[in-house]
C-alpha positions as CSV (number, residue, x, y, z in Angstrom):
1,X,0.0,0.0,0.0
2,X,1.4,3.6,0.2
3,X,3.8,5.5,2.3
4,X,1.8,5.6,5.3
5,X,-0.7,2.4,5.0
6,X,0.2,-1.3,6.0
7,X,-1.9,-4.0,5.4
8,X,-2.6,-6.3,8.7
9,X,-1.2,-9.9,8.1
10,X,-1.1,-13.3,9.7
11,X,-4.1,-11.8,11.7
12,X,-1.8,-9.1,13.5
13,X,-0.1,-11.8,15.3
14,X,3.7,-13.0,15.1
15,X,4.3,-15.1,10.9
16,X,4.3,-18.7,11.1
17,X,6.2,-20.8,10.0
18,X,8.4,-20.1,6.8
19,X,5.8,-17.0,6.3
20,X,7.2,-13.4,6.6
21,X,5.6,-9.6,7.1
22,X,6.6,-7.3,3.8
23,X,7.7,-3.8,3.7
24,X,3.8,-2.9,3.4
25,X,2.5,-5.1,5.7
26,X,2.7,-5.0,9.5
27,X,1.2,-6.8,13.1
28,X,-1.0,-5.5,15.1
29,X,0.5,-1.8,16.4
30,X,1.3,-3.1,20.1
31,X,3.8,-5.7,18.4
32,X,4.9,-3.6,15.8
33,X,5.7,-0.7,18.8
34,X,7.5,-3.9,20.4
35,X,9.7,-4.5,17.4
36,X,10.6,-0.6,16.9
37,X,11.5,-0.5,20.3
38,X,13.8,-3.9,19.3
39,X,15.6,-1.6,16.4
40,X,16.0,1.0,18.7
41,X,18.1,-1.9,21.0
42,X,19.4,-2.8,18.2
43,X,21.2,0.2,16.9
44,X,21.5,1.8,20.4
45,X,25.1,0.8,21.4
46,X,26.9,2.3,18.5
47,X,24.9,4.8,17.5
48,X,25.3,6.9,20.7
49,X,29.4,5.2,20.9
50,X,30.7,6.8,17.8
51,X,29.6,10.0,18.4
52,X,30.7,10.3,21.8
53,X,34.5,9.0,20.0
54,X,34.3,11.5,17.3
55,X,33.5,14.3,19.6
56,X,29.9,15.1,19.2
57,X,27.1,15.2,20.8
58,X,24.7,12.2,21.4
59,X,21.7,13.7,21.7
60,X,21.7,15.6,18.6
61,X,23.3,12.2,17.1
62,X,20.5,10.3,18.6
63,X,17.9,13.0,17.4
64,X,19.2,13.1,13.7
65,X,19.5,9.4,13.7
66,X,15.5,9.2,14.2
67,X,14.8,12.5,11.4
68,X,17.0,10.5,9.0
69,X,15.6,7.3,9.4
70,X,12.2,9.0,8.6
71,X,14.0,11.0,5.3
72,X,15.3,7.4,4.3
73,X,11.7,6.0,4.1
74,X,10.4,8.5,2.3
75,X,13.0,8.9,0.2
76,X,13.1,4.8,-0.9
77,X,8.8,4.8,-1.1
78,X,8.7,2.2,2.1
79,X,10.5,-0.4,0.2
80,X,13.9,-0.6,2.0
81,X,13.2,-1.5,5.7
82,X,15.9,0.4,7.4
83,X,17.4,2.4,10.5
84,X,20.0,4.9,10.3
85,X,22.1,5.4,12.5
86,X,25.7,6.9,13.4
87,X,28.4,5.8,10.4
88,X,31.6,4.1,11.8
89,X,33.5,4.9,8.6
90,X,33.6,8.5,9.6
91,X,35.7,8.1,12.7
92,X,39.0,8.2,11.0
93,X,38.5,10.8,9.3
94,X,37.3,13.0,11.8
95,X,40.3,12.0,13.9
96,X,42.4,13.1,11.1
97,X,40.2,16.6,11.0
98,X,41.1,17.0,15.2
99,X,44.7,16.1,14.5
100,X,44.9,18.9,12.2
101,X,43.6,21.8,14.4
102,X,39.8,21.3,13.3
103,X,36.8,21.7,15.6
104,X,33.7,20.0,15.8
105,X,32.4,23.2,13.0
106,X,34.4,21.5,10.8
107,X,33.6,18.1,11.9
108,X,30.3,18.9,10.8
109,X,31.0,20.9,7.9
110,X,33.2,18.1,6.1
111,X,30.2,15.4,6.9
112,X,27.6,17.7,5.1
113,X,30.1,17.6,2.2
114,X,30.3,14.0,2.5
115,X,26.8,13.1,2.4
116,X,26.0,15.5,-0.7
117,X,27.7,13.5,-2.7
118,X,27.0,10.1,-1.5
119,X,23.4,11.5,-2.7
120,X,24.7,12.9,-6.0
121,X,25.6,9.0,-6.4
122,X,22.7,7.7,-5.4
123,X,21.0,9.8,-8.2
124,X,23.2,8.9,-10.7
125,X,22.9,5.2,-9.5
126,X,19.3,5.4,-9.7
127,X,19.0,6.7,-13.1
128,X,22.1,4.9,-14.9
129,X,21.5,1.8,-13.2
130,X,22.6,-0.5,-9.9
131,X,25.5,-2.0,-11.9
132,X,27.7,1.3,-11.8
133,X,28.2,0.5,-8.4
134,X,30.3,-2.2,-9.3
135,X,31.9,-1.2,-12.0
136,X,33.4,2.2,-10.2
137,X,34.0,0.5,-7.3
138,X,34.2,-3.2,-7.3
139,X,34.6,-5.3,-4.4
140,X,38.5,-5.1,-4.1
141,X,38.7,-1.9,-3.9
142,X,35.5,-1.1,-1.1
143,X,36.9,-3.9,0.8
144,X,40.1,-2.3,0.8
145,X,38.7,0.9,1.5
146,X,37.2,-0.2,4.4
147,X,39.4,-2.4,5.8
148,X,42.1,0.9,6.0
149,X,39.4,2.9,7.4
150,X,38.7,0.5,10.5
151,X,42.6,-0.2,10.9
152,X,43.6,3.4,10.4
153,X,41.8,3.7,13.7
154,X,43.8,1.1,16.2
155,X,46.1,4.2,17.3
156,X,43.3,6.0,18.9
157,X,42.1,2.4,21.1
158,X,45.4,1.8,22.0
159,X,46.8,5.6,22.7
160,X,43.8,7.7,23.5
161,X,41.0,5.1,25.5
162,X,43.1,1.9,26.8
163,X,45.3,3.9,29.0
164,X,43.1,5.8,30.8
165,X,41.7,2.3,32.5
166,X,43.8,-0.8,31.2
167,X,41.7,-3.3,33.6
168,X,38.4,-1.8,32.7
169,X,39.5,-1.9,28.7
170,X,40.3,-5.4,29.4
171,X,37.1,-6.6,30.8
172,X,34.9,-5.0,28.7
173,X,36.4,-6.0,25.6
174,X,36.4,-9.7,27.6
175,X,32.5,-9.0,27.6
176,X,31.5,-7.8,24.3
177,X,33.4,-10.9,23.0
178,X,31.7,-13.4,24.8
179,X,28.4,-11.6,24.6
180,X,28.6,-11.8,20.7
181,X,29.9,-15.1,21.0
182,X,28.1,-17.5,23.5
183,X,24.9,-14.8,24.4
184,X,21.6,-16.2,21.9
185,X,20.1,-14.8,18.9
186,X,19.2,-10.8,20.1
187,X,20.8,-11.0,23.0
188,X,24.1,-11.7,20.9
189,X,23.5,-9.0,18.3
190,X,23.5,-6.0,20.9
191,X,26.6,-6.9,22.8
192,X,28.0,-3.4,22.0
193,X,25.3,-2.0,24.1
194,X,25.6,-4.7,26.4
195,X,29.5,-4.2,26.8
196,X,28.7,-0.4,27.5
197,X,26.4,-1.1,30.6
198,X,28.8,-3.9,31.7
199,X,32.0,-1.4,31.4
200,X,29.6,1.3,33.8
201,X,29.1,-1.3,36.3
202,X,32.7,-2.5,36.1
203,X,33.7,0.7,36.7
204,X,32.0,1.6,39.2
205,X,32.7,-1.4,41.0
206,X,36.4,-0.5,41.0
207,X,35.6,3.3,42.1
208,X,34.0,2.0,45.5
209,X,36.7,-1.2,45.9
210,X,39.7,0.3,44.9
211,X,39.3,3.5,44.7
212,X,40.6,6.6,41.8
213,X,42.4,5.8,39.2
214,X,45.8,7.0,38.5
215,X,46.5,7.3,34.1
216,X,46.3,9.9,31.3
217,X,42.8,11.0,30.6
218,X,41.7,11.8,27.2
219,X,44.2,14.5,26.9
220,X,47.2,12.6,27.7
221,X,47.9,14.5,31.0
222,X,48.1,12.3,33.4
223,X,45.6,12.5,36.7
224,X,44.1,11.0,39.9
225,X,40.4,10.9,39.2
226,X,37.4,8.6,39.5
227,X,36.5,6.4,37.0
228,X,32.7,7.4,36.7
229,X,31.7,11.2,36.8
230,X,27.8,11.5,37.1
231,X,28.2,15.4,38.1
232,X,26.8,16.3,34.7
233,X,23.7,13.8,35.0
234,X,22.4,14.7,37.9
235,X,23.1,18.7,36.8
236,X,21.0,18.2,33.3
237,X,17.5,18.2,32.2
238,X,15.1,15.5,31.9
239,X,13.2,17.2,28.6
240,X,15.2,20.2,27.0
241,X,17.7,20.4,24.0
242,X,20.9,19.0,24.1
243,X,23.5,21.5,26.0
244,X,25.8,24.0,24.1
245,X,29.0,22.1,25.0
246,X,30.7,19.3,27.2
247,X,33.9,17.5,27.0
248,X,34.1,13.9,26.7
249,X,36.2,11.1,27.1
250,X,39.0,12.3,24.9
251,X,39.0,15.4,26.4
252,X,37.1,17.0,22.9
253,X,34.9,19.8,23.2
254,X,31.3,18.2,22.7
255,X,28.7,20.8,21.4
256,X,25.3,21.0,21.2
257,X,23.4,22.0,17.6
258,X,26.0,24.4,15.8
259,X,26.1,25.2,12.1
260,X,29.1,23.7,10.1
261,X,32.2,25.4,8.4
262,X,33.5,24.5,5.4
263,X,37.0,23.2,4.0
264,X,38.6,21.6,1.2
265,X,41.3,19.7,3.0
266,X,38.8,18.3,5.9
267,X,36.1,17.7,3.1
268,X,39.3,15.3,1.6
269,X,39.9,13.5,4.6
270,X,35.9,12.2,5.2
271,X,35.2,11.6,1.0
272,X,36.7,8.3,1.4
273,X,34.2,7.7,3.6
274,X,31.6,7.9,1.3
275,X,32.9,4.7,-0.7
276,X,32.4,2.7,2.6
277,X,29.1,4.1,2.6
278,X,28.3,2.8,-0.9
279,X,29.3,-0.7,0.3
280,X,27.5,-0.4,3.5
281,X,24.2,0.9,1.8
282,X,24.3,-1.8,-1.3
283,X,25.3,-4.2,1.1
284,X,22.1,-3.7,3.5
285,X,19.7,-3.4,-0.2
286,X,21.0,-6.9,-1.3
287,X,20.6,-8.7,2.2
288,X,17.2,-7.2,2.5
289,X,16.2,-8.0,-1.3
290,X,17.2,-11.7,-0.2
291,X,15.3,-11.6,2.6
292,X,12.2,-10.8,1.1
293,X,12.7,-12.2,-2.2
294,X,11.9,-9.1,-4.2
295,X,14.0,-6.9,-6.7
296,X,15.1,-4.0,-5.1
297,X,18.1,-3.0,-7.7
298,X,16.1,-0.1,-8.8
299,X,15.8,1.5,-5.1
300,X,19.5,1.1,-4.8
301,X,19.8,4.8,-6.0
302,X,17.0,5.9,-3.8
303,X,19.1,4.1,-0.7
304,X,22.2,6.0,-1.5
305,X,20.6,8.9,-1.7
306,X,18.5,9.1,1.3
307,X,22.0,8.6,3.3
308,X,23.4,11.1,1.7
309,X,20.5,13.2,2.2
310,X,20.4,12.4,5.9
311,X,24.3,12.4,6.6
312,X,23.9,16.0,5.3
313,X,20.7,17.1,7.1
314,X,22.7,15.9,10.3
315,X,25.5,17.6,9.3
316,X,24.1,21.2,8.9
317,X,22.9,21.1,12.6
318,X,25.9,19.3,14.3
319,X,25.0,15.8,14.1
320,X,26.9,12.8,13.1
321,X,26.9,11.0,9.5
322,X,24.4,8.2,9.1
323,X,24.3,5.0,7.3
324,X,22.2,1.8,7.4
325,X,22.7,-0.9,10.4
326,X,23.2,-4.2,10.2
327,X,22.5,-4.8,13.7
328,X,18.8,-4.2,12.1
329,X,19.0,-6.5,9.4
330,X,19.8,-9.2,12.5
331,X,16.3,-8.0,14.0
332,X,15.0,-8.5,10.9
333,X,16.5,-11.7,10.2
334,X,15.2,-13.0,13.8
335,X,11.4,-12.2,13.2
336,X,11.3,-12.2,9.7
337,X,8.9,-9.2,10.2
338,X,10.4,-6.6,7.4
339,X,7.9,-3.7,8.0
340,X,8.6,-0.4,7.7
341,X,6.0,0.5,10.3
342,X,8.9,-0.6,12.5
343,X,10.6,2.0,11.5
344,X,8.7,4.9,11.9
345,X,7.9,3.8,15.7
346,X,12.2,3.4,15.8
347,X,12.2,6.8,14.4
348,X,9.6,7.9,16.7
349,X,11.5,7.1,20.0
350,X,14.5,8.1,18.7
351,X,13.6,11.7,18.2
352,X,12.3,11.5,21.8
353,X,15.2,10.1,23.7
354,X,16.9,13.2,21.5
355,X,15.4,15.9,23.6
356,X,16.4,14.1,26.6
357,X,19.8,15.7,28.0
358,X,20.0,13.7,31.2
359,X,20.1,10.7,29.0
360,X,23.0,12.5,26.9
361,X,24.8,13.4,29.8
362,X,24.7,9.8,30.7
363,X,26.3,8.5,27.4
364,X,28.8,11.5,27.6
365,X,30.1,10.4,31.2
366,X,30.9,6.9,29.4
367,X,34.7,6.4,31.2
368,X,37.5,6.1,29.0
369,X,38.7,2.7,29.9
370,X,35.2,1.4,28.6
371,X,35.2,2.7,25.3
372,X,39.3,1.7,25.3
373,X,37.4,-2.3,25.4
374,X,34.5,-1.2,23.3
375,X,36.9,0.5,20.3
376,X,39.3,-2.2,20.1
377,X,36.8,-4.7,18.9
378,X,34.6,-2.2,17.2
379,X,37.4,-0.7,15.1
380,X,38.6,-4.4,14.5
381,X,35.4,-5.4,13.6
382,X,35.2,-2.3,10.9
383,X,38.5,-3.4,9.4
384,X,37.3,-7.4,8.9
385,X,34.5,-6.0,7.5
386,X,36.8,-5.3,4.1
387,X,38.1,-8.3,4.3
388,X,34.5,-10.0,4.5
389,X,33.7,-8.0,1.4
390,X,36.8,-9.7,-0.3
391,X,36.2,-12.9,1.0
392,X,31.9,-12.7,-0.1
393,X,33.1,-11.7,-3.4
394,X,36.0,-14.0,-4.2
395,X,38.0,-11.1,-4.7
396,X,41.6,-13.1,-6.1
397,X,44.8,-11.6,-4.2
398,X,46.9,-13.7,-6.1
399,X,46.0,-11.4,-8.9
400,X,48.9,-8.5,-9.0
401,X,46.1,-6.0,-10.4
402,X,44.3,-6.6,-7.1
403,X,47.1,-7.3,-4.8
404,X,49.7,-4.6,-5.4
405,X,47.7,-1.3,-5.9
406,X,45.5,-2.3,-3.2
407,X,48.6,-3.2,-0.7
408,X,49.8,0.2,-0.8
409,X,46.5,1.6,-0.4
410,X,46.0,-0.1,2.9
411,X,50.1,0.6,4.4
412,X,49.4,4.7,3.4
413,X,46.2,4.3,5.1
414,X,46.7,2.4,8.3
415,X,50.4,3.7,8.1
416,X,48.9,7.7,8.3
417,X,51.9,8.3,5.1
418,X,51.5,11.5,4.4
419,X,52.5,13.5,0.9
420,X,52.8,17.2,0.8
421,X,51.8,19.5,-1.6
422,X,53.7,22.8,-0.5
423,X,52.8,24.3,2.7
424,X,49.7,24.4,2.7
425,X,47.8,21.4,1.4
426,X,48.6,17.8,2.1
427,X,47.0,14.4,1.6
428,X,47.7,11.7,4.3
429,X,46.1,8.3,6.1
430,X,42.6,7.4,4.7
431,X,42.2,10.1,1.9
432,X,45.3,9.8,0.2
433,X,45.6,5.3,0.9
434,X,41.9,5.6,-0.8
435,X,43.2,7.4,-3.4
436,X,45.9,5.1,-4.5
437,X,43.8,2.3,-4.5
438,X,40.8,3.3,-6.4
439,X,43.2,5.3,-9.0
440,X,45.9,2.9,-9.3
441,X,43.4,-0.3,-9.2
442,X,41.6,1.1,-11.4
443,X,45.3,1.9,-13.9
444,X,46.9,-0.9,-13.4
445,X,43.5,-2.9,-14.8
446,X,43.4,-1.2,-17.7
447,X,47.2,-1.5,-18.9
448,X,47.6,-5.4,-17.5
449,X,47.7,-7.7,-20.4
450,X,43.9,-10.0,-20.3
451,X,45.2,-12.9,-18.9
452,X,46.1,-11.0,-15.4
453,X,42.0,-9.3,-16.2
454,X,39.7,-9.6,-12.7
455,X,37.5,-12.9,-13.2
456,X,33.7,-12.1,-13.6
457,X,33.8,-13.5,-10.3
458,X,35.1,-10.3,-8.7
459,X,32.9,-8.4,-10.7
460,X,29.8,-9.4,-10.4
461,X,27.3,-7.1,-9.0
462,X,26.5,-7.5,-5.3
């Protein structure tokens, strides 16, 4: 039916057997309030962790997460079941912005950027076709891409969040693993959020056993402090915007709404970005087209673009970038209830947790030590997801045209190699490793004689 009309199926009640609830279909409205409050679960644990790492603020995060989910729906017609919430792929390169003098203005500024062109691809995708995808960027080189993203990353686990609480890093990232691991079906797929609440306990445990901690805090300096600091909580509203500024965990300045600035060199150091974004979006369209057994190649376009249209309407008011969640797709895997009405009630909450600064202030008092466990398995997990890509597409290293261009690629980028260009523009890390392996993939295929070609193999279309 339309944008805004389900049809009632399996009598409102839960599909049997082998059956499954569409994109236009839905329950009854107290069990499909029950599963949006699931994808809210679901996406919770990163979405409010990668802003608080990148140096914004999770409320606005958290509100912008909702509104673009809503933009995303409209924007695909109700065919993509979706949630989007706070991109991963963008934490290197905001790192790189901070470690070149930029604020969170032009945090925000290069992320607008970012997501205008991700929807400039999604409307050439959507009116030259899905197979362009593939054809600019084929598996080797996303799974590259975002392999150096997620690797680039390790310094900031091992230098900025570890060392501020070695014992709590340890145990949390103990958790997480074994939550993912040995912890059933839902359960399993929210261990991120689960290793958050475990890492608070932890560490408040040790603050009443043991007493302060003695290690550098965010900023390097090194301090006797507790672990947990619930001063701002108890200082902010229950209902109200999110506050002007704060500083988290990594000692960043964490602001409230603010309007973005604008350069070229930060703009660089995100656009890579974008490619993982591509991946992550096609990626979510093809597991929820087999899912559901439909076609949904033609709303590949309209995916792409309602990211990019989200990431940049977050963007413009100081929010993070967005992109589809595959913790979601696990909910939706589960129940085998793919309606969009999910969504909106997802969308719904979100937008109201937003306007709740106590609950901010909550996320924004996360100690160090517990994102030091929670990064080192997240950032891992970004990394292998490149490889996955390479490994679901029988991407063939023993091919020179895939191995060598794409081996430098990944050394610049997790390396941080840097190349100058005067005094006053540089590339480095991310921008300039996803530069030399898109450009010189995409050289050295064209000049290597046809029996070194890709196999279709490595080129087919996800």
């Amino acid at each position: 039916m339309g944008r805004f009309g389900w049809t009632v199926v399996h009598g409102g009640k839960a599909p049997p057997p082998g059956g499954v609830v569409g994109p236009d279909e839905r329950l009854s409205w107290p069990r499909t309030i029950g599963l949006g409050g699931q994808h809210v679960v679901a996406m919770f644990g990163a979405t409010f962790v990668f802003p608080v790492i990148m140096g914004l603020n999770p409320n606005v995060a958290i509100l912008m997460s909702g509104i673009a989910t809503a933009l995303f729906l409209l924007v695909v017609k109700g065919q993509v079941p979706s949630y989007l919430g706070t991109s991963a792929s963008f934490v290197g390169g905001v790192a790189a912005i901070r470690a070149q003098g930029g604020d969170s203005s032009d945090v925000t500024g290069a992320i607008l950027v970012a997501g205008l062109v991700l929807a400039a691809v999604g409307v050439v995708v959507h009116y030259v076709g899905a197979g362009v995808v593939n054809r600019v960027l084929p598996p080797a080189v996303t799974g590259a891409v975002v392999m150096l993203i997620g690797f680039n990353l390790a310094p900031v686990a091992a230098e900025v969040y570890w060392p501020q609480d070695q014992w709590t890093a340890l145990a949390t990232m103990v958790f997480v693993i074994g939550a993912a691991v040995l912890l059933p079906g839902f359960w399993g797929r929210i261990g991120v959020l689960l290793g958050l609440v475990f890492g608070y306990l932890f560490s408040l445990l040790l603050d009443v056993t043991t007493g302060p901690v003695t290690s550098p805090d965010g900023t390097g300096a090194v301090s006797t402090r507790p672990r947990v600091d619930l001063s701002g909580v108890a200082e902010a509203d229950w209902v109200g915007l999110p506050p002007a500024t704060g500083i988290g965990p990594d000692g960043a300045e964490v602001v409230g709404f603010h309007l973005p600035t604008f350069s070229l060199v930060f703009a660089l150091l995100v656009l890579p970005s974008v490619i993982a974004l591509v991946a992550e979006n096609a990626g979510h369209v093809k597991a929820v087209e087999q899912m559901t057994r439909t076609d949904l190649d033609p709303y590949l376009g309209r995916a792409l673009a309602g990211d990019g249209l989200g990431t940049a309407l977050a963007g413009a008011v100081g929010g993070s970038p967005t992109t589809t969640y595959a913790e979601n797709i696990g909910v939706m895997a589960a129940t085998r209830v793919y309606s969009t009405a999910a969504y909106w009630v997802a969308a719904g909450v979100a937008v109201l947790l937003g306007f709740c600064p106590k609950f901010g202030a909550l996320i924004v008092a996360v100690p160090g030590g517990v994102l030091g466990g929670l990064t080192v398995v997240l950032y891992g997990m970004v990394g292998l997801l490149g490889a996955k890509i390479w490994v679901t597409n029988r991407v063939d290293l023993g091919n020179p045209v895939n191995l060598v261009p794409l081996a430098a690629g990944l050394i610049i980028g997790i390396g941080n190699v840097t190349l100058e260009f005067g005094e006053s523009f540089e590339l480095s890390g991310i921008a300039l490793g996803t530069i030399v392996a898109v450009v010189g993939y995409h050289a050295v295929r064209l000049a290597a004689p046809a029996h070194l070609q890709p196999e279709p193999a490595e080129l087919q279309e996800r």
